[in-house]
C-alpha positions as CSV (number, residue, x, y, z in Angstrom):
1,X,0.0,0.0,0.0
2,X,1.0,3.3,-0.8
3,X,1.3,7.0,1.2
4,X,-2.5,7.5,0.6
5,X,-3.7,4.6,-1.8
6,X,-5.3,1.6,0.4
7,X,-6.2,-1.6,-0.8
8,X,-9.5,0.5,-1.5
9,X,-8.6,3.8,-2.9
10,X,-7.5,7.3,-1.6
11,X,-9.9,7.3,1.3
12,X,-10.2,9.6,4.6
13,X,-11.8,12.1,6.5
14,X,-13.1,15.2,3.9
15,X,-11.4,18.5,4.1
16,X,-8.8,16.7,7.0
17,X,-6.9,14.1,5.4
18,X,-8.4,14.0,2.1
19,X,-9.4,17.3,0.8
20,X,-10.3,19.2,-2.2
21,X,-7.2,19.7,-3.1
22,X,-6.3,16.3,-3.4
23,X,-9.1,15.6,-5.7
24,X,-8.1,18.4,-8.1
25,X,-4.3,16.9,-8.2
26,X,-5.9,13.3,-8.7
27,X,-8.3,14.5,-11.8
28,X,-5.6,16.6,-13.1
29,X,-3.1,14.1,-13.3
30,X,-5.7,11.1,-14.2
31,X,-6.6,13.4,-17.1
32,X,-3.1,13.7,-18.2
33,X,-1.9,10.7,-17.8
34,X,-4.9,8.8,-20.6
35,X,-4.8,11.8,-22.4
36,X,-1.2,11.3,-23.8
37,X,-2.1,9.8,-26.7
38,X,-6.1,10.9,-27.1
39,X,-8.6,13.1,-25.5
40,X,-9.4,11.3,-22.3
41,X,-12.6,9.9,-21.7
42,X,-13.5,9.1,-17.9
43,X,-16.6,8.5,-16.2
44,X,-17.4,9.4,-12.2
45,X,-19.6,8.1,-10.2
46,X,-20.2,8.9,-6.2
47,X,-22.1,7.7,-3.2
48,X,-24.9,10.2,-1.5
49,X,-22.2,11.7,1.1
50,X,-22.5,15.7,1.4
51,X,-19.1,16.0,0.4
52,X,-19.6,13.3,-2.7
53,X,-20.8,16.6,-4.9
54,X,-17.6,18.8,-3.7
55,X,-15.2,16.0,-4.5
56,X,-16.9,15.4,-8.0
57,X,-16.6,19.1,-8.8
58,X,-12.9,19.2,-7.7
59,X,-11.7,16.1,-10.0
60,X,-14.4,17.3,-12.8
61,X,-11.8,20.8,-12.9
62,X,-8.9,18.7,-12.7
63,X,-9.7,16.4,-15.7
64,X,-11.2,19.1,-17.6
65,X,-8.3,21.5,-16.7
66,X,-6.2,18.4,-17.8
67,X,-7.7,18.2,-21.5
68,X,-10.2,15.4,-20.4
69,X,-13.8,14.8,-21.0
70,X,-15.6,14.1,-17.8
71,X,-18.8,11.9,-17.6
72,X,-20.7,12.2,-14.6
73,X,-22.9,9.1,-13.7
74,X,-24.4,11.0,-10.5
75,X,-25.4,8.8,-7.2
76,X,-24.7,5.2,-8.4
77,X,-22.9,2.4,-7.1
78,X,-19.4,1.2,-7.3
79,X,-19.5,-1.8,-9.3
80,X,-22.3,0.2,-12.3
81,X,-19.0,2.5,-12.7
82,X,-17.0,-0.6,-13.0
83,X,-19.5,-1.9,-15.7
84,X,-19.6,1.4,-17.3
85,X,-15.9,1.6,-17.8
86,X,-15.7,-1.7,-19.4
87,X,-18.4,-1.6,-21.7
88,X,-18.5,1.6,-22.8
89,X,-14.7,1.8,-23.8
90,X,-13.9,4.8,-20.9
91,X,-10.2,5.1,-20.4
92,X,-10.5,4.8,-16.5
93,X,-13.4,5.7,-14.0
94,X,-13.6,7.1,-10.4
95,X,-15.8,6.3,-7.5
96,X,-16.0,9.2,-4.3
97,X,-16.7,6.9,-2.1
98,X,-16.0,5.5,1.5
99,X,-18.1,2.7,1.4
100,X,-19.2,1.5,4.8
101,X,-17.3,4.5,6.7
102,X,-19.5,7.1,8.4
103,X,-20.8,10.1,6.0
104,X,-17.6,12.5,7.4
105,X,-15.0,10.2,5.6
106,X,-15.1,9.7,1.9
107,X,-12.7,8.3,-0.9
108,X,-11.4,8.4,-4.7
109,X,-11.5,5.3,-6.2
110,X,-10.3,4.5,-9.3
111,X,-10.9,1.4,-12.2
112,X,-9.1,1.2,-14.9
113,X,-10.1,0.3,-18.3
114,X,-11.2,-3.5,-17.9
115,X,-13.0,-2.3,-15.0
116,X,-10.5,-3.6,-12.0
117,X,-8.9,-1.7,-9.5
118,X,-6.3,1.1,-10.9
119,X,-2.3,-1.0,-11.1
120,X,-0.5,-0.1,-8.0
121,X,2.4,1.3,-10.1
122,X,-0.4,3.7,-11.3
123,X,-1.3,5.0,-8.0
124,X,2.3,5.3,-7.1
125,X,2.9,8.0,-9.8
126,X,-0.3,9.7,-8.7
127,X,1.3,9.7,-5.2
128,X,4.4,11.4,-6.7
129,X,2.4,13.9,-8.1
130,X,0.4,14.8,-5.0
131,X,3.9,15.0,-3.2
132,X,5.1,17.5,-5.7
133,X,7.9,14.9,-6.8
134,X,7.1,15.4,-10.3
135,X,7.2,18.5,-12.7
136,X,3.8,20.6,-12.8
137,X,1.9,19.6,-15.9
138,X,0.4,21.5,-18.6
139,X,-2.6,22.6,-18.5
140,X,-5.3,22.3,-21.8
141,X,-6.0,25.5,-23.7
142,X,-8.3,26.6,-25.8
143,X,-10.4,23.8,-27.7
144,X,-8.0,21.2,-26.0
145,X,-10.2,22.3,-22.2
146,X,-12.4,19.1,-21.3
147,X,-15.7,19.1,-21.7
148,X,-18.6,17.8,-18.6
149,X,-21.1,15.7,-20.1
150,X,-24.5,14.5,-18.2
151,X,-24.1,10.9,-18.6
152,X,-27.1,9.0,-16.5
153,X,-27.7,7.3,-19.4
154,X,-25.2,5.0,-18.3
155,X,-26.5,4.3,-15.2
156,X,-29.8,3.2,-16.6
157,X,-27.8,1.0,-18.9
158,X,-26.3,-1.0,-16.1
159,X,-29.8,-1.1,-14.2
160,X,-30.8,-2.8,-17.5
161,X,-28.1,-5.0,-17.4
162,X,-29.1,-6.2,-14.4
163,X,-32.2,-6.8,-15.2
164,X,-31.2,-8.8,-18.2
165,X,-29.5,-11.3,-15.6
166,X,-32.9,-12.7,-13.7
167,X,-33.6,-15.7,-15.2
168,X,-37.5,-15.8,-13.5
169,X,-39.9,-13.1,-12.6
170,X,-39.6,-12.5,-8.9
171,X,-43.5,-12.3,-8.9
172,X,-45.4,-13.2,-5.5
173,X,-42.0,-12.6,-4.1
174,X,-42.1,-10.1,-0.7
175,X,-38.6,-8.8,-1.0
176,X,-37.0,-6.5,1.4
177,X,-34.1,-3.8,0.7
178,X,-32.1,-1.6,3.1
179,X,-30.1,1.0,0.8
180,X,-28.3,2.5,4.0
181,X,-29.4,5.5,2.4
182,X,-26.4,5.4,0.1
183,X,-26.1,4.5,-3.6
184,X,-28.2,1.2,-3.9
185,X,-30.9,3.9,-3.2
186,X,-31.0,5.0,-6.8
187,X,-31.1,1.6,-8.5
188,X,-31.7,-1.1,-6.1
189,X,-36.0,-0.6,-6.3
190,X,-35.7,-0.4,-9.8
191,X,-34.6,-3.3,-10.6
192,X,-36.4,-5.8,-7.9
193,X,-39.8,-3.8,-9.5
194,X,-38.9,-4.4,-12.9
195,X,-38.4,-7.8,-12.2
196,X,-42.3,-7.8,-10.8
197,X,-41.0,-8.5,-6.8
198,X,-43.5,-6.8,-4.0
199,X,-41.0,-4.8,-2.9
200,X,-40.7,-3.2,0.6
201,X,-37.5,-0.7,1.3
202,X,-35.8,0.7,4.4
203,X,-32.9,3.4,4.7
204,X,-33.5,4.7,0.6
205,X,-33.9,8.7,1.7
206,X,-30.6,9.7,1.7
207,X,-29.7,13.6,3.2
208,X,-26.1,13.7,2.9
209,X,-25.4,12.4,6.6
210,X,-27.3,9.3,7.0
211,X,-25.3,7.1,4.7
212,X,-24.7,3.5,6.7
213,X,-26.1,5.5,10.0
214,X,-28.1,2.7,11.7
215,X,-28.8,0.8,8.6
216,X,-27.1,-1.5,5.9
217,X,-25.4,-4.0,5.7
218,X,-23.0,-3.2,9.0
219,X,-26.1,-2.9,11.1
220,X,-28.0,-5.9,9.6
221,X,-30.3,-6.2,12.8
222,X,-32.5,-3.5,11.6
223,X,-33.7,-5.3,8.4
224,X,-33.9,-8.5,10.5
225,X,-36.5,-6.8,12.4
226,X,-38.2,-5.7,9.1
227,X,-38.2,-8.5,7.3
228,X,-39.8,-11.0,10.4
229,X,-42.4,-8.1,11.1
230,X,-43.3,-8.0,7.7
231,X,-43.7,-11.6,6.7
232,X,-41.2,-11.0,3.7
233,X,-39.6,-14.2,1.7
234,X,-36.4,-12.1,2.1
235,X,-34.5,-9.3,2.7
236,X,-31.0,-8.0,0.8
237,X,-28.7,-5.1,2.8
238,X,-26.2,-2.8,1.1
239,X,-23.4,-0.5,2.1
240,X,-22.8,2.8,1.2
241,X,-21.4,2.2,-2.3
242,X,-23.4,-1.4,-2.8
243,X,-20.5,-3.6,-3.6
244,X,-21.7,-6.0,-0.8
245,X,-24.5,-7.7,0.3
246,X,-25.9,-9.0,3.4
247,X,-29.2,-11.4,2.8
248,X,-31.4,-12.1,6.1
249,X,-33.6,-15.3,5.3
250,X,-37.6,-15.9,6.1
251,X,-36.9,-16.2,10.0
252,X,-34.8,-13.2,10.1
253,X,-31.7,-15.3,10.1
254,X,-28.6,-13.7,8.5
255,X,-26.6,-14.8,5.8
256,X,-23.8,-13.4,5.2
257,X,-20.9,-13.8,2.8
258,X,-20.0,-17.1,3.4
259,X,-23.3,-18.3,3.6
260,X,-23.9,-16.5,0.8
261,X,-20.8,-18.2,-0.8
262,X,-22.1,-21.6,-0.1
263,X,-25.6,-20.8,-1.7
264,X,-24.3,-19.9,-4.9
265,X,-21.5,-22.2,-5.3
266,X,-23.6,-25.7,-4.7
267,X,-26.4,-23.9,-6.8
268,X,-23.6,-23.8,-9.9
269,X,-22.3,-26.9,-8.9
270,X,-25.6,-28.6,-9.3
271,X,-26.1,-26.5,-12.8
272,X,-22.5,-27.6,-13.9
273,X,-21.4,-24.0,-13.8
274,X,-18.8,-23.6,-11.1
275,X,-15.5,-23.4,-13.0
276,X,-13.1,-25.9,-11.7
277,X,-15.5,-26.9,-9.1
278,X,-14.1,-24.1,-6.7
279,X,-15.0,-21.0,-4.7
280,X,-12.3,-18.5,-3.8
281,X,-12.6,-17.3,0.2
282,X,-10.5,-15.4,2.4
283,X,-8.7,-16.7,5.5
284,X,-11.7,-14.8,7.9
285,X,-14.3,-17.0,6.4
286,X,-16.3,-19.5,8.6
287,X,-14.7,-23.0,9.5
288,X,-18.0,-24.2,8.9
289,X,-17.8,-23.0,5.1
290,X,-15.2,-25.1,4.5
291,X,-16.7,-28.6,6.1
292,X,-20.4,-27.8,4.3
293,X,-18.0,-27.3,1.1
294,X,-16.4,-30.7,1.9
295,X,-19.4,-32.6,2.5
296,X,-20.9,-30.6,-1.1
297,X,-17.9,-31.9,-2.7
298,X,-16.7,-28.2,-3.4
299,X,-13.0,-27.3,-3.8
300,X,-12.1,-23.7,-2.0
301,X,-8.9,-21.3,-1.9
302,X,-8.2,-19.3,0.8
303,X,-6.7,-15.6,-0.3
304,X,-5.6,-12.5,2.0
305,X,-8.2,-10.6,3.0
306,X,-9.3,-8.0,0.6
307,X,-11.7,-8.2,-2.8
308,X,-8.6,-7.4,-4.5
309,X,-6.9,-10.7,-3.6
310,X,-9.9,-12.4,-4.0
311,X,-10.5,-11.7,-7.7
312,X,-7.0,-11.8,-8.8
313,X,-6.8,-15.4,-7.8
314,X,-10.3,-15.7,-9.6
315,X,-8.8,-14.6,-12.5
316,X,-5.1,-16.4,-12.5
317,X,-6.6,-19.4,-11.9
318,X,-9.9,-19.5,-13.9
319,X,-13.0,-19.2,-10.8
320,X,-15.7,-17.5,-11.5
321,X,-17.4,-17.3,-7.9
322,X,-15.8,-16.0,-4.9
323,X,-16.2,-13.4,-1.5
324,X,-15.9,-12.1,1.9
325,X,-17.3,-12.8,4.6
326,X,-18.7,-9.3,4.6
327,X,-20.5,-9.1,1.8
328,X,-18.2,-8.4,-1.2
329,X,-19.1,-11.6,-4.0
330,X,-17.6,-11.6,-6.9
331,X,-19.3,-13.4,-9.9
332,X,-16.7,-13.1,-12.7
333,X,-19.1,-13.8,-15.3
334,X,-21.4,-10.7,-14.6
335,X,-18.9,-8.6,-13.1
336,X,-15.3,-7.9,-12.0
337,X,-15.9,-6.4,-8.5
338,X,-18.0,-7.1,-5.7
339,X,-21.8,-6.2,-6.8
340,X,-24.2,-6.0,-3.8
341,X,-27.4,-6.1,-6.1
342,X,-26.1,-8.9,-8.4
343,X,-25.4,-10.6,-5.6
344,X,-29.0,-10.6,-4.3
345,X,-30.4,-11.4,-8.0
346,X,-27.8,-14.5,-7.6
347,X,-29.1,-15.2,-4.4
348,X,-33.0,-15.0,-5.8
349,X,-32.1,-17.1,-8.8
350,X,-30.7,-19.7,-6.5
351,X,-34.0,-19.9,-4.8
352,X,-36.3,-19.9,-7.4
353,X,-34.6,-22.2,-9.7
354,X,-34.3,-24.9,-6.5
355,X,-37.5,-23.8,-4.8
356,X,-36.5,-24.0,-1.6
357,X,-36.1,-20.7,1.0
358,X,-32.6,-18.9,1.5
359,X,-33.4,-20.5,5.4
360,X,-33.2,-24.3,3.7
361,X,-30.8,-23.1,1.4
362,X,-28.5,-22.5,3.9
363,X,-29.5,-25.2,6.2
364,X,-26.7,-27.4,5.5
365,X,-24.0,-24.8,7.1
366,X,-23.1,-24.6,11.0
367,X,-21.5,-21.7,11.2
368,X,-18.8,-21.9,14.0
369,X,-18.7,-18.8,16.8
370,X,-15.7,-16.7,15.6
371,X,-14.0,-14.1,18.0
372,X,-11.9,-11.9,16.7
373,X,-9.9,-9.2,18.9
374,X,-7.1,-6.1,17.7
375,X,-4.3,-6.1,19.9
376,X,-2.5,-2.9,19.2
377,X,1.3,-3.4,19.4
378,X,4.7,-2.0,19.5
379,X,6.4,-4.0,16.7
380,X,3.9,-5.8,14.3
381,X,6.6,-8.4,13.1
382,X,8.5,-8.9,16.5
383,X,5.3,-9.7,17.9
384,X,4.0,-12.1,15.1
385,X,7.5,-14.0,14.9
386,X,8.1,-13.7,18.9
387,X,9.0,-17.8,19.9
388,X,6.6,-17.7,22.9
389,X,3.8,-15.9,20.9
390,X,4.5,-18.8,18.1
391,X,4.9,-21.5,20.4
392,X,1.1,-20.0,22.3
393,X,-0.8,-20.2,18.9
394,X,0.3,-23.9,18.0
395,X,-0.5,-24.7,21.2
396,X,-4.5,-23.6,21.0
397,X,-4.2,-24.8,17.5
398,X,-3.7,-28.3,18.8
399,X,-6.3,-28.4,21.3
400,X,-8.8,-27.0,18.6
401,X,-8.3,-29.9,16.7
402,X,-10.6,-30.3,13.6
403,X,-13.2,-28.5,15.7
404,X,-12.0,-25.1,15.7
405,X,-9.2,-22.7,14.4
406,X,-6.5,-20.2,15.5
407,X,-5.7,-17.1,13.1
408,X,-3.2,-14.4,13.8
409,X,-1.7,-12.0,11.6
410,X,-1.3,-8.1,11.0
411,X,-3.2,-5.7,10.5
412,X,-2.2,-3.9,6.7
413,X,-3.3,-0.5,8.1
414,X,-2.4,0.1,11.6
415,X,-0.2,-1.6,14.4
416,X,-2.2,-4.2,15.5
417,X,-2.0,-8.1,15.6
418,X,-5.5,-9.5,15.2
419,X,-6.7,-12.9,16.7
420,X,-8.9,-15.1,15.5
421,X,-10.3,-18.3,17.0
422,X,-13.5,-20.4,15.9
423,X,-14.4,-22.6,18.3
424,X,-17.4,-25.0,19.2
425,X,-19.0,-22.2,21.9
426,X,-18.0,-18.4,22.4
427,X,-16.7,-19.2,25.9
428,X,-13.7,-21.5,24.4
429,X,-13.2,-18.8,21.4
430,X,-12.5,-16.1,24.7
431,X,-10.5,-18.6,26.1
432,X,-8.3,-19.1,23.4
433,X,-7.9,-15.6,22.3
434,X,-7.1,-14.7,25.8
435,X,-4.9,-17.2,26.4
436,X,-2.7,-15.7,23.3
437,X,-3.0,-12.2,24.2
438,X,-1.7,-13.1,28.1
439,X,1.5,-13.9,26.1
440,X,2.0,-11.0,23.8
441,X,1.6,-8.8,27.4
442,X,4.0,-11.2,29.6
443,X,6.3,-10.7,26.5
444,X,5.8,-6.9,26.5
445,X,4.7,-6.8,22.8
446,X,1.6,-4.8,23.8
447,X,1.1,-0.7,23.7
């Protein structure tokens, strides 16, 4: 990871540690940089965040400024700019968005070409610029200035797309959508009415500060609630920029990724269309993915965490289904990022075409209690290769058995060592945890 590009994007607090002026160095050199050879053609999309319209304004004057033709997509969701990019030949796209983070925090994503995240040598010479450790460019004159262009044509293109991929009417179906008053709240409806669902959503009035607040997909209890008090078959919940989904079943039961993972992939399976017979998971999903996927007959690969890593091992190896725990599925042959709404209509067309509820569906997966605690630290390395630290973890590891596990590693953004144990119960998962976080203090590893 770079000075300021995550695994995610420039992201950050607006006007503190990512301001406007940042946004105007990004478009400008973006503009540049696929205008060498043409006129640039990029498309920007943003969550409903106040400062979403302040960021689109200040890399709209930086491409423009840079000899580049803007195309705004207005409030839409992360992966429709992905699907824009690659379909409509657009040089790159950006996405002012911080996903799940409160409204006061926002971020500049950008997808190249193909429609994946921008190459890390990319971002590095966008970080130069930033830093003033390349010359100023040149600024367009004359006819050469960019041009803005309204473009929410695209958007409806990619709620058509969507559309296109049902392969039944959802009619009869009581379907239940919290936007978390972010992006999904300008397509999301759309498309479940379109397909003919009764359809009943939560969180889709969006002010500027009530993006994730209390609803979504990080507060999933809220369309628990709605969907058991409303009788619905289902319910779907979104983050901020929709690139993940949360599904609650019948009984108000959630399902997340993995579950979600395991849905899908014994759905293909059955239809003969999971490539190579695998899913692709991080090491944070469930122990009890892995044994359902086992007793399925389904192969699995474990990435690091991240989307990223997930899809680049999709797309080495030939998968075409895999996920977080959290929400982010990737189906490669729809999309090539996490899509929170084509995740749902995967979800629907795994019930309809098996007739069963997501709650039988998912029936077949015991989902082990998981525990996972931050321990901030002085050293991230000297306390993951400390001997005694080591010489702890095996030792849980051993007692665990085939009936739990032990993960520790570090953090990518901050100085913290995070442990995670699945266990049979939540009172061994404490255990355990604690028994490894005793050690890192004895050994003074902890701040």
């Amino acid at each position: 990871m770079g000075k300021y590009f995550g695994t995610d994007g420039f992201r950050g607090e607006a006007n503190v540690n990512l301001t406007v002026e940042h946004a105007f160095k990004v478009g400008r050199f973006l503009g540049w940089y696929y205008g060498r050879n043409h006129k640039a053609q990029i498309v920007i999309g943003k969550d409903t965040r106040r400062s979403s319209y302040m960021f689109e304004y200040s890399l709209v004057a930086g491409l423009t400024a840079s000899g580049a033709d803007a195309y705004l997509l207005h409030v839409t969701t992360t992966p429709s700019v992905s699907y824009v990019v690659r379909t409509e030949g657009f040089d790159c796209g950006i996405m002012i968005s911080a996903s799940h983070n409160p409204f006061y925090d926002n971020g500049i994503k950008v997808i190249n070409g193909m429609g994946y995240k921008l190459e890390a040598e990319v971002e590095a010479k966008i970080e130069a610029y930033l830093d003033g450790e390349v010359e100023e460019l040149p600024l367009a004159t004359g006819g050469d200035i960019g041009r803005t262009i309204d473009f929410v044509a695209g958007r409806n293109r990619y709620i058509g797309y969507l559309i296109s991929l049902a392969t039944r009417s959802f009619k009869n179906m009581k379907i239940g959508l919290d936007c978390a008053n972010g992006s999904a709240s300008a397509i999301a409806k759309s498309v479940f009415d379109a397909l003919g669902a009764r359809t009943y959503v939560i969180s889709n009035e969006p002010n500027g500060t009530n993006i994730n607040k209390d609803c979504g997909s990080t507060h999933i209890q809220i369309l628990q609630k709605y969907v058991r008090d409303n009788g619905l078959n289902v319910g779907f919940a979104y983050d901020g920029d929709a690139d993940r989904c949360i599904a609650v079943d019948e009984n108000g039961n959630v399902a997340n990724g993995d579950l979600i993972l395991y849905v899908c992939g014994k759905y293909l399976k059955e239809e003969g269309r999971l490539n190579n017979n695998t899913i692709v998971t991080t090491v944070m999903s469930n122990l009890g993915l892995y044994k359902a996927c086992d007793k399925a007959g389904i192969s699995y690969e474990k990435t690091a965490v991240g989307d990223k890593y997930v899809y680049e091992n999709m797309m080495n190896n030939g998968h075409c289904l895999g996920g977080e725990q959290s929400g982010h599925i990737i189906f490669s042959k729809h999309a090539t990022t996490g899509d929170g709404i084509l995740t749902s209509l995967m979800v629907m067309e795994a019930m309809l075409e098996c007739k069963q509820s997501l709650a039988a569906l998912t029936s077949e997966v015991r989902i082990y209690p998981q525990l996972l605690k931050n321990v901030r630290v002085a050293d991230k390395k000297t306390a993951r290769e400390n001997p005694a630290v080591i010489k702890a973890v095996e030792a849980v590891a051993e007692a665990l058995g085939d009936e739990g596990r032990i993960l520790v590693r570090e953090s990518g953004t901050e100085p913290v060592i995070r442990i995670m144990v699945e266990a049979l119960d939540d009172t061994l998962c404490k255990k355990y945890v604690e028994q490894v976080e005793d050690v890192m203090k004895k050994e003074q590893l902890t701040v």
